[in-house]
C-alpha positions, 0 to 999 in steps of 0.5 A: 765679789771681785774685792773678796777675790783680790783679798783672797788672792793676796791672803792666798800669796801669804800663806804660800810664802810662809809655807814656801820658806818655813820647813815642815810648814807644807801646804798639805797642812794648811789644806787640811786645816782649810777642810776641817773649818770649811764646815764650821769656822768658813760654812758661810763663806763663799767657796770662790774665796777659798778656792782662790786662796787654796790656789794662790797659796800653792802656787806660790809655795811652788816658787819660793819652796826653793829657797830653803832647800837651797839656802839652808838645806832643808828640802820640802817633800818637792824640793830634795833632788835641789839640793846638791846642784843648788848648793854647789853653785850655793858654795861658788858664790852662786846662790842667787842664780840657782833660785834664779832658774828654779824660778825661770822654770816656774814661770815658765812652767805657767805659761805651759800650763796656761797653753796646753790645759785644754788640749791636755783635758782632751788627751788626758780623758782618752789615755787615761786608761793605758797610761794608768796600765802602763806606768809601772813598766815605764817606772821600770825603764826609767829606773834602770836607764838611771843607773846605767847612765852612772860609772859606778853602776853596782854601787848606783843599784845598792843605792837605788835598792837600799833607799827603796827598801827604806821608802817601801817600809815608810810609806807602806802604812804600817807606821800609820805616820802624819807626813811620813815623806818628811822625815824620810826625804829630810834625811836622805836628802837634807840632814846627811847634807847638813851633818857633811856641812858641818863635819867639813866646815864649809863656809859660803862665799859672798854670793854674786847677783848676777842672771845665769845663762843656760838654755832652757828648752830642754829642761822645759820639754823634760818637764812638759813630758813627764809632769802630766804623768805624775799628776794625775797617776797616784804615787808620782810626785814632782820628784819622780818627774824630775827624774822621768824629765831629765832622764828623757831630755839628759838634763841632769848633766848640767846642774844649771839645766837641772834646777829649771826642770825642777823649777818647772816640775814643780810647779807644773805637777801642781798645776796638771793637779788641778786638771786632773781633779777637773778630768778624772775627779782624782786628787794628786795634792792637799790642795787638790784635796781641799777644793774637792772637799770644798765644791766636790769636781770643779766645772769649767767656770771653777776651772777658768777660776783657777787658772785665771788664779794660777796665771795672776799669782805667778806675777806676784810669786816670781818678783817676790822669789827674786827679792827673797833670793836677793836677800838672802845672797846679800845676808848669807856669807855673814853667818857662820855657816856651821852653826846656821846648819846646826841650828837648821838640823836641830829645828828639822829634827824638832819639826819632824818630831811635832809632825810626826812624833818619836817614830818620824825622828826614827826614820829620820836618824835611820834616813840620814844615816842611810843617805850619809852611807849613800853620798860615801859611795859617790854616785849621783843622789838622784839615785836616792830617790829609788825611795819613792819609785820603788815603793811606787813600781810595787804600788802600780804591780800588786 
């Protein structure tokens, strides 16, 4: 048994790279396809095996998810508020140490999660219930002390209410979408940002292979407070943390800082995820979703299981992150950066249309020229994300 563990691991480990540096090729995919065989194709497999797979996939997916993003421009559903810091340090020959820290705080992030479970199971279980009442009020806070922290706090609150309005009529269900966060988040966040690369014709420095050096406890703290939030509450994902995050601990100021919390966010929601199906038998992840249609709730030997397979894989994924940053910072000032964005928004828009057909392309124009709007009226993008905490806050109130 424990050789078919070790296989499933590393099997896990691959299929979490592909997904992790192919856009639009999201673990959410592979889960599905894992359930649909899972009472056929794999009915006599032993559920330890999948399990361990599901979990060395995603977690290795939370590392290398970044590197796309940053590199190309092309944002996973986790990865959109990556982009403008990554690729400012991207475009200062920087590159290498922005997936450094994303990185450092998915490490760092396991070691947390490793730490505190089972003090987290035992709080979690007893404020369950009023956190769940209270998460839309503290959306609403979160919301409105974003945009007062900006100069041009009229122009922030278009952006907030513009993108919000956008988000609530995507993911209302109305447009019964596969993925529908892909065509969404690609264009507020990916595409408007590859249109501006190219009408600019931005070139990229020889990237230097260099550590960073910032400090890492408050983006790790940002991260710790919010991510438990958005994993075992329905509508929060790792991108609401960030924002929760480093509202709470000011890390948004320094894109360095920054890229740990969503390093660690990441990862961690992923993680708690996991926790929460064992809590409140609530999935928050295509992972998640997959081991409950696998086992149903996990015991306390499926859970020791998983985080045994969280804590193993992260040694693998964080050396195999290094080595793809390397890689691609050794090879990226070659390329005419312009055709490399061309090619990457053409290759976005033919995912976007397999996954989600001629009304995701749709949305994604629609959303690229609303985040092109956005970006002109200089103001952080963060406030962007408005497309999801609004249609979330509306959620949590009706």
């Amino acid at each position: 048994m424990l050789l078919q563990i070790i296989i499933s691991l590393l099997l896990g480990i691959l299929a979490g790279t592909i997904t992790g540096l192919i856009p639009g090729i999201h673990i959410n995919l592979i889960s599905v396809l894992l359930i649909s065989l899972s009472s056929s194709f794999f009915y006599q497999t032993n559920p330890l095996y999948l399990i361990t797979f599901i979990t060395a996939m995603a977690i290795t997916h939370t590392f290398l998810d970044f590197i796309p993003s940053i590199f190309l421009g092309c944002p996973d559903t986790d990865t959109e508020l990556s982009i403008l810091p990554g690729h400012k340090l991207l475009k200062k020959g920087l590159g290498y140490q922005a997936i450094l820290l994303t990185a450092y705080g998915s490490l760092a992030a396991i070691f947390i999660l490793i730490l505190i479970t089972f003090p987290s199971i035992l709080i979690i279980k007893s404020t369950y219930p009023v956190i769940q009442k209270l998460i839309p009020y503290i959306l609403i806070l979160i919301s409105i002390t974003l945009i007062l922290f900006e100069k041009r706090k009229f122009q922030a609150l278009f952006v907030f209410l513009l993108t919000g309005a956008l988000g609530y009529l995507v993911l209302n269900n109305n447009f019964n979408l596969t993925q529908p966060l892909f065509p969404l988040l690609t264009g507020l966040f990916g595409s408007s940002m590859l249109i501006l690369t190219i009408k600019n014709k931005t070139t990229i420095p020889k990237q230097k292979i260099s550590k960073p050096k910032t400090k890492l406890f408050k983006p790790l703290l940002g991260a710790l407070i919010a991510s438990p939030l958005c994993s075992f509450l329905p509508g929060l994902g790792s991108g609401q943390a960030a924002i929760i995050g480093s509202t709470i601990t000011k890390s948004q100021s320094s894109p360095k800082q920054f890229l740990v919390l969503l390093g660690a966010t990441n990862t961690l929601v992923m993680g708690f995820s996991f926790i929460s199906l064992y809590i409140i038998s609530k999935t928050r992840t295509g992972a998640t979703l997959a081991i409950q249609q696998i086992i149903g709730t996990p015991s306390t030997n499926i859970l020791l299981l998983i985080l045994t397979t969280t804590l193993i894989t992260s040694f693998f994924a964080f050396p195999l992150t290094i080595f793809l940053a390397k890689t691609f910072s050794e090879k990226i000032h070659n390329l005419n950066y312009t055709i490399a964005s061309i090619i990457t928004l053409t290759f976005l828009t033919i995912i976007v249309t397999l996954i989600s057909g001629i009304l995701g392309t749709t949305i994604l124009i629609i959303s690229t020229l609303t985040g092109l709007y956005c970006i002109q009226l200089n103001v952080r993008r963060s406030n962007m994300m408005g497309c999801l905490l609004i249609p979330t806050i509306i959620f949590y109130l009706i």
